[in-house]
Each structure stands twice: as C-alpha cells, then as structure tokens.
C-alpha positions in Angstrom: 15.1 -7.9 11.2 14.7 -5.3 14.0 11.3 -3.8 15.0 12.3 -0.9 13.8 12.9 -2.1 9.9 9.9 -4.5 9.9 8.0 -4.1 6.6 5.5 -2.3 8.2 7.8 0.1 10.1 9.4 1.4 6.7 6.0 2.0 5.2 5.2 3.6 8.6 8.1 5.7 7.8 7.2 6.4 3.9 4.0 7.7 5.3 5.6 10.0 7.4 7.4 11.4 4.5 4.3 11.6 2.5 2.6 14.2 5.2 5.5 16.0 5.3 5.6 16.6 1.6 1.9 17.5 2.2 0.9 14.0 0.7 -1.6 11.9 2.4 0.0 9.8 4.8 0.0 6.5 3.3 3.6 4.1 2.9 3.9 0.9 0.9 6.7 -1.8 1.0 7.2 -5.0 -1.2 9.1 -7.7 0.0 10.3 -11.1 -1.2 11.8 -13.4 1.0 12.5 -11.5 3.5 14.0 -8.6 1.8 12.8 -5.1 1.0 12.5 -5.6 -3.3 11.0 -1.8 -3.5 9.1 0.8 -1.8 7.2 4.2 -1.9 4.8 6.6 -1.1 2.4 9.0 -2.0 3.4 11.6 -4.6 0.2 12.6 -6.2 0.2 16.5 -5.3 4.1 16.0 -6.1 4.2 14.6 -9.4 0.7 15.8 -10.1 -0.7 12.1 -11.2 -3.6 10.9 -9.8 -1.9 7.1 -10.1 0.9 8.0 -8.1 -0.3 5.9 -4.9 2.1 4.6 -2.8 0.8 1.2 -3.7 1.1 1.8 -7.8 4.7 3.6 -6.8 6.1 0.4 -4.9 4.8 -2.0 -6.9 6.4 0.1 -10.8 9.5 -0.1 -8.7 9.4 -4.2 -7.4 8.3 -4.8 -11.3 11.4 -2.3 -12.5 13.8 -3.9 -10.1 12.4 -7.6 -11.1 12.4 -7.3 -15.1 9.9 -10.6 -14.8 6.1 -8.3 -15.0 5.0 -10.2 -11.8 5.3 -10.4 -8.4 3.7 -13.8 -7.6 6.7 -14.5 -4.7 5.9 -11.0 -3.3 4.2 -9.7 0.0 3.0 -5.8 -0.2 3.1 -3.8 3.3 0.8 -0.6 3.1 -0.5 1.6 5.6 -4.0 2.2 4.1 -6.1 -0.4 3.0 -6.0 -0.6 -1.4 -8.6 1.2 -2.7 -10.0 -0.1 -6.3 -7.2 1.3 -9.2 -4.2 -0.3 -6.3 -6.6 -3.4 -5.8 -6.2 -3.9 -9.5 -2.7 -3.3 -9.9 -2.0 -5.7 -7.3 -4.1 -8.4 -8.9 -2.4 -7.9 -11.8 1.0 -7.9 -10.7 -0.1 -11.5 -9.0 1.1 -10.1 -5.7 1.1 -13.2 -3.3 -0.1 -11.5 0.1 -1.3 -8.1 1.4 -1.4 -6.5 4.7 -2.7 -3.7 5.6 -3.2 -0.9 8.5 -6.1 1.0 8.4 -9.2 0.2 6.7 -10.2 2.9 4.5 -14.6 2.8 4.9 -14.8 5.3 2.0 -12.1 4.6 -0.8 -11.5 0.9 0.3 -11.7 -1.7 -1.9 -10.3 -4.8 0.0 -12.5 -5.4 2.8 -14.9 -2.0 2.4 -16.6 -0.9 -0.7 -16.5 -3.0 -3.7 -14.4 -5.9 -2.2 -12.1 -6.3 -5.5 -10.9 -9.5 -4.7 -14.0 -10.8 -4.1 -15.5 -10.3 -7.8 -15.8 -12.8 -10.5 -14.3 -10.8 -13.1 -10.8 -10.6 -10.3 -8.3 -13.1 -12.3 -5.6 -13.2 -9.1 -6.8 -12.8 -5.0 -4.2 -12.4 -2.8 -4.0 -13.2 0.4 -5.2 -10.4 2.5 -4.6 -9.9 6.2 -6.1 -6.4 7.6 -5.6 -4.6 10.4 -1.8 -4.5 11.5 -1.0 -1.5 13.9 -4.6 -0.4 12.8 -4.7 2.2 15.4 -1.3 4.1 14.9 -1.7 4.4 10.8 -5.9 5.2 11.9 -3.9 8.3 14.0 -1.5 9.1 11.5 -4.5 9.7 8.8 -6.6 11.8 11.5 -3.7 14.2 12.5 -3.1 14.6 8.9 -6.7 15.5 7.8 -7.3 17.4 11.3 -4.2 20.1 10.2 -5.7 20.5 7.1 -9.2 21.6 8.0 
C-alpha cells in the first residue's frame, strides 16, 4: 500500500469531495485486513438526512458489503473525531479499532464531550487512537468553515 492509498489518505480524499459538494469536510474508510471493505463521506445537505455522516455512510456500506451485522474484524479511518449518534453506530457494529484526525472539542464524543466509550451503559469500546495527520484534517475543517463565513 502506497502513501497515497493509505486508509487515511482515501478518507483524506472523501473529505475533499465532501467540501466540494458543499458538505463538511469529513471522509471515512473501513478496512479489514488490509483491504478497503467500504467507504464514504458526508452527504447530509445532499441527501437531506441528518444521519448521513460519513461515519454512518461507511459503516451501512462495510455491513451491506459483509451481510454478517458486524464489523468486529474491522478498523474505521475518519477524518473528524465520532461525535455521539457515529460513536454509537460504531459500538454497535462492534467495530474493532478507530482512528481519527481531528478532535472535534464541540461535537466530539470519543475523547471530547461525553466520551461514549467510556460510559457504563457502552456494550462494545473499540480501540481508539486520536490524532493522525491532526493538523492537515484541523486545516481542511478551518478553510472549509472560513469560506463559508
């Protein structure tokens, strides 16, 4: 695998799209062994549904694509960290690991706000590693918002 079609560089990418469909820049990828199982992006102003995170998009795809309703074996790739309704999708699809860019101070829910994984009533915690190429998806959000004002 090539730097350029790392996990993290296609949901670098997926973002991308998003702003320029006018979406929020945020990308997600899920991978199992190695190998891209499904991907998306956010479509909320596209599809008009508030759900349509690129977290909750990647991860109807991976279970669409697996047929099994979890994704225990899986790793998700996203540019933003979770906030609460993706932090509950992904316990619930049993997702093995997360990683994450930028943490999100305001609409976090992994490592900001109400730490999902972190509450009694959470029946599956993944493994969460924060902070990869913080700084470039931190940029990425900022330009976005910055046209917009």
């Amino acid at each position: 695998m090539t730097t350029l079609d790392t996990p993290m560089e296609i949901a670098f990418r997926l973002a991308e799209e998003a702003a320029l469909s006018g979406e929020v820049p945020v990308g997600a990828v899920i991978v199992r062994n190695g190998t891209v199982l499904a991907s998306g992006r956010n479509r909320m102003r596209e599809t008009g549904d508030p759900t349509s995170h690129a977290e909750m998009n990647a991860i109807r795809a991976a279970l669409e694509a697996d047929g099994s309703g979890r994704l225990s074996d899986c790793d998700l790739y996203v540019t933003l960290e979770p906030c609460t309704m993706c932090a509950g999708a992904i316990a619930h699809a049993r997702l093995r690991r997360v990683y994450y860019a930028a943490e999100d101070p305001k609409g976090g829910a992994v490592d900001n706000g109400v730490r999902f994984f972190d509450q009694p009533t959470c029946h599956h915690a993944p493994e969460v590693i924060g902070g990869v190429s913080a700084g470039r998806a931190t940029k990425m959000l900022r330009n976005f918002f910055a046209g917009r004002r």
